[in-house]
Residue, then its C-alpha position, 0 to 999 in steps of 0.5 A: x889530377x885525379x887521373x894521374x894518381x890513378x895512373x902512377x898506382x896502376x902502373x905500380x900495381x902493374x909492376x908489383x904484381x907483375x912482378x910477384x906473379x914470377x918471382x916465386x918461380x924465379x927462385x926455386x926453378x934451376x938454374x937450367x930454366x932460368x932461376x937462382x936454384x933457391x931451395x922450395x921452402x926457403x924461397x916461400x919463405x922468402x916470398x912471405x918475408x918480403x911481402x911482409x916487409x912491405x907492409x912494415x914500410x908503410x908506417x916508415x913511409x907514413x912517418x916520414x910524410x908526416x914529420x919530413x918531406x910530406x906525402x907528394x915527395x914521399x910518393x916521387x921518391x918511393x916510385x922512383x925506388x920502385x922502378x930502380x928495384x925492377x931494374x935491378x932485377x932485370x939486369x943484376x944477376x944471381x943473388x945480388x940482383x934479387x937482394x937488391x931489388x927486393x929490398x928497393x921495390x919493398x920499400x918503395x913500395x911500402x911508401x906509395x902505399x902509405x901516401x897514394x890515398x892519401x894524395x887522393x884525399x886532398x883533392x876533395x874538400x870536406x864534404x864534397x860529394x865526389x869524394x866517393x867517385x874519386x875513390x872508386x876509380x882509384x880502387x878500380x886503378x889498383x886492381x886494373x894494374x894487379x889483374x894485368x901485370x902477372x898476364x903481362x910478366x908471366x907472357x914474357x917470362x914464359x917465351x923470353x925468360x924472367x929478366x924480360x918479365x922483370x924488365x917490364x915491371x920496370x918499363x910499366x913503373x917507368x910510365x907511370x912515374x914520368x907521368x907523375x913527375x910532368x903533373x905533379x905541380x898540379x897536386x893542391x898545395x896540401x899535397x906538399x905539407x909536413x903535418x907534424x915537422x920534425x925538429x931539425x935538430x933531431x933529423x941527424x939523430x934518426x939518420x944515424x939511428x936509421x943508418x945504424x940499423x940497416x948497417x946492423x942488418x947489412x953486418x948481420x947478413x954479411x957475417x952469416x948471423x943470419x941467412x936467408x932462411x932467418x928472414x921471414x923469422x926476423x921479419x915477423x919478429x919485427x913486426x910483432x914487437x913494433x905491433x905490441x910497442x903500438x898497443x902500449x903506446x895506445x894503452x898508456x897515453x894519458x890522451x886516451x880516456x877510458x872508453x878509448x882504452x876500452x876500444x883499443x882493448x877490444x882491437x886486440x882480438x881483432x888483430x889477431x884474427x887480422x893476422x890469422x886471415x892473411x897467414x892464410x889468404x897470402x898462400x896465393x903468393x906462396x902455397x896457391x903459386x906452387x900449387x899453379x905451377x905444379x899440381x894445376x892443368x893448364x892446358x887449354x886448346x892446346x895452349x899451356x898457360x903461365x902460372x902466373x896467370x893465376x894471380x890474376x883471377x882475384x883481381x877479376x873478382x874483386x872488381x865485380x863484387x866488390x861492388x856487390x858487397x857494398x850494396x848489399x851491406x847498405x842495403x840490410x843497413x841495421x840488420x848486417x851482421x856487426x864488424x867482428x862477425x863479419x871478420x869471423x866469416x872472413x875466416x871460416x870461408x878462408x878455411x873452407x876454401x883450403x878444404x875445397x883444395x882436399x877432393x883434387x889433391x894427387x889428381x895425377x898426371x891430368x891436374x886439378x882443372x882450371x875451373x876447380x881452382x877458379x871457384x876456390x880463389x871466388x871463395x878467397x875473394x868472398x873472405x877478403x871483402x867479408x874481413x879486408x874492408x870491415x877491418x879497415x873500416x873498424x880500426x878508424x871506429x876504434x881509434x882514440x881521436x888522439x892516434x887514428x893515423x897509429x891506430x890504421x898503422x896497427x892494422x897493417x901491422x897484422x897485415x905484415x904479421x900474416x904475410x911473414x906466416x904465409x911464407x912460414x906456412x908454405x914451407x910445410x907444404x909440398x905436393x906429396x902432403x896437400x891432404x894433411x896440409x890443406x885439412x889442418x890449414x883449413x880446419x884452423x881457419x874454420x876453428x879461429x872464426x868461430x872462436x872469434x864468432x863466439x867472442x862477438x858479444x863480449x867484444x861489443x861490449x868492449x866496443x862501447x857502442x861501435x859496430 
C-alpha cells in the first residue's frame, strides 16, 4: 500500500510542478508564442497567489478529513480535481481556462497535501520500526515527481506548445489517481475514519456558509470589485487574518495552560521569520522563472534548453542532501545549534544567495551561465533544509497537547503568507533593475536572520525547555 501512496504523490507532484514549470511563461508570453499576453507583474503576482492559495487549502482539506469524509476519500476527490484542473487548462482556452483550472488544481492540491501523509502514517502501528523507512520513500516520491514533471512539460511546451505540456500534467495525474482508485480498499480501516464528526445538523449550515463565500467571491470578480491584480493583496489578507484568528484561538483556550501559552507566544517570531523565508525562497517560481527565461544562457552543445528545466535543479539537491543534513544533525546531537538558529541560518543563506545574483547581473547578449545559477539554487536548497524541516519539527514541539493539529496548520499559514509576498516581490522586479533588486532582497533576508539570531536566547526562554 505503501507503494501506492508513493505513486498517487509522484504523480501529483509530477503534475503540480509540471505544470508550475510553464505556467508563468504561459501568461506573460504574447499571445503570438502561445500565452494569454497577461502583464509581466500581474502574471507574478498571479504565480504567488495561487501558490499561496494552496496552502491555504490545507487546513480546508485538513478540516474536512477530520469532521466529514476522512482523509482517504478526501485524497480521491482532491486527486480527481487535481486532474480536471490540468485538463482544463489543456483544452479551455484564453482566460477562462486558466481560472478554472487554478482554482481545481489549487484546491485539489491543497487536499492531497493535507492527508497524503496522513494516509502514510496509518499504515504503521506505534512503534513500528519502519516508520522512518516508510517516510522516506514517500519523501523521495515527492521529489521524484518535482524533478521530472517541469523536464517533461517544458520538453513538450517547447516543440508542441503550452496545452500539450499542460495535457501532460493532466495524463501524469490521470495515472497516478487510477492507480489509486483500483487499491484503495487496500488502505487499513483508520484510513476511512472521521476523527472528530461534525454533527449533521450543522453540515447544511457551512454548506451555505462555503457556498455563501465563494459565491461573494465569484460576485466580486465578476462585477470588477476585484481584478486579477487584487488576487495576491486578498490572498494574503486572507491568510494573515485566518493565521492571527489561530494565534487568539491558541492563546485564549481555557485548555492551554501557562507554560503552553508561554510556547505559542514564543511560535510568534518564528512565524514571522517563516513567512520571511518563503517570500524569499518561492521567487523560483516567480523572479528565478523570469530570470531563467530572460537573463540566463541556456545554451548547451548547440541545444537551448527550456526554462523550465531550471525548477528542476532543487529537487536534484534535495534528494542528495537531505540526507546529509539529517546525518549531520544526529551526529552533533546536543552540540547543534537550537531550532531558532537554525531557522536564523535559513534566512541569512536565503539573503546570500540573492546577493550571489548581483556579479552576473546585465551580463549582456552571452547571460548568466548555467553553472553560476546552479550553485546559487544549492544555496536555496541549504537554506531550505537549515529552516523547512526544523520549522516543521518546532511547530509539534511547541504546540499545546489540546491543538497540535492547529498548531502545523500555523506553519502552513506562513508558508501561504510568504508565497502571496513572493508574487508581490516579483512585481518590483524587472531585467533592467536586478542590482537594486537583488541587493535589497538579499540584505533584508541577511538583516532578518540575525535579527532573528540575536532574539535566540529570549526565545529559549519562552520555549521553556524545547530546542
Amino acid at each position: 500500500m505503501l507503494a501506492n501512496l508513493f505513486s498517487v504523490e509522484m504523480w501529483e507532484r509530477f503534475s503540480f510542478y509540471g505544470m508550475q514549470g510553464i505556467l508563468l511563461y504561459y501568461m506573460y508570453f504574447s499571445v503570438t508564442d502561445g500565452g494569454l499576453g497577461i502583464e509581466e507583474s500581474t502574471a507574478t503576482g498571479l504565480i504567488g497567489a495561487y501558490g499561496g492559495g494552496v496552502y491555504l487549502s490545507t487546513i480546508l482539506g485538513a478540516w474536512l478529513a477530520d469532521r466529514v469524509l476522512g482523509s482517504e476519500r478526501v485524497l480521491f476527490y482532491s486527486a480527481a480535481m487535481i486532474m480536471c484542473g490540468h485538463i482544463a487548462l489543456a483544452v479551455l482556452p484564453g482566460a477562462s481556462g486558466l481560472a478554472v483550472g487554478l482554482v481545481l488544481v489549487g484546491v485539489g492540491s491543497g487536499g492531497v497535501k493535507a492527508n497524503a501523509t496522513s494516509l502514510v502514517g496509518t499504515l504503521y502501528a506505534e512503534g513500528d520500526q519502519r516508520r522512518d523507512a516508510g517516510f522516506s520513500l514517500f519523501y523521495m516520491g515527492i521529489n521524484t515527481g518535482a524533478l521530472v514533471g517541469p523536464l517533461v512539460t517544458g520538453f513538450l511546451q517547447q516543440d508542441w506548445g503550452f496545452h500539450v505540456g499542460f495535457g501532460a500534467a493532466a495524463a501524469g495525474m490521470a495515472i497516478g489517481l487510477t492507480q489509486y482508485a483500483l487499491t484503495r480498499k487496500n488502505l487499513p480501516p483508520s484510513a476511512s475514519v472521521v476523527p472528530n464528526p461534525l454533527p449533521q445538523e450543522q453540515r447544511v449550515r457551512y454548506l451555505l456558509i462555503g457556498v455563501g463565500v465563494l459565491g461573494a467571491l465569484a460576485l466580486a470578480l465578476l462585477t470588477g470589485l476585484i481584478d486579477a491584480g487584487d488576487l495576491p493583496v486578498v490572498m494574503a489578507g486572507a491568510a494573515v487574518v485566518a493565521a492571527i484568528a489561530y494565534f487568539a484561538l491558541l492563546l485564549g483556550s481555557p485548555r492551554v495552560d501557562a507554560l503552553e501559552r508561554s510556547r505559542v507566544l514564543s511560535f510568534i517570531p518564528l512565524f514571522l521569520a517563516s513567512a520571511a523565508f518563503w517570500a524569499l525562497y518561492q521567487q523560483q517560481f516567480t523572479v528565478i522563472a523570469l530570470y531563467s527565461e530572460q537573463s540566463l544562457n541556456r545554451d548547451i552543445l548547440g541545444w537551448t534548453m527550456p526554462p523550465s528545466f531550471v525548477q528542476s535543479i532543487n529537487p536534484v539537491f534535495i534528494v542528495i542532501f537531505a540526507g546529509v543534513f539529517a546525518a549531520v544533525w544526529t551526529k552533533m546531537g546536543s552540540r547543534q545549534p537550537s531550532s531558532p538558529m537554525k531557522m536564523a541560518g535559513g534566512l541569512v543563506l536565503m539573503g546570500v544567495a540573492f546577493l550571489a545574483f548581483i556579479p552576473f547581473a546585465g551580463d549582456g547578449p552571452h547571460g548568466t551561465p548555467l553553472m553560476a545559477l546552479v550553485a546559487i539554487l544549492l544555496l536555496f536548497t541549504f537554506a531550505e533544509l537549515f529552516l523547512s524541516p526544523t520549522g516543521l519539527s518546532l511547530s509539534t514541539k511547541l504546540a499545546p497537547k489540546a491543538f497540535r493539529t492547529q498548531m502545523v496548520a500555523l506553519l502552513f499559514l506562513s508558508v501561504s503568507i510568504g508565497t502571496t509576498f513572493a508574487g508581490i516581490l516579483a512585481g518590483y522586479y524587472r531585467e533592467d533593475n536586478q542590482v537594486p533588486y537583488f541587493s535589497v532582497i538579499g540584505l533584508s533576508g541577511i538583516g532578518l536572520g540575525l535579527l532573528l539570531a540575536l532574539c535566540v536566547p529570549l526565545l529559549r526562554r519562552s520555549m521553556r525547555g524545547v530546542t
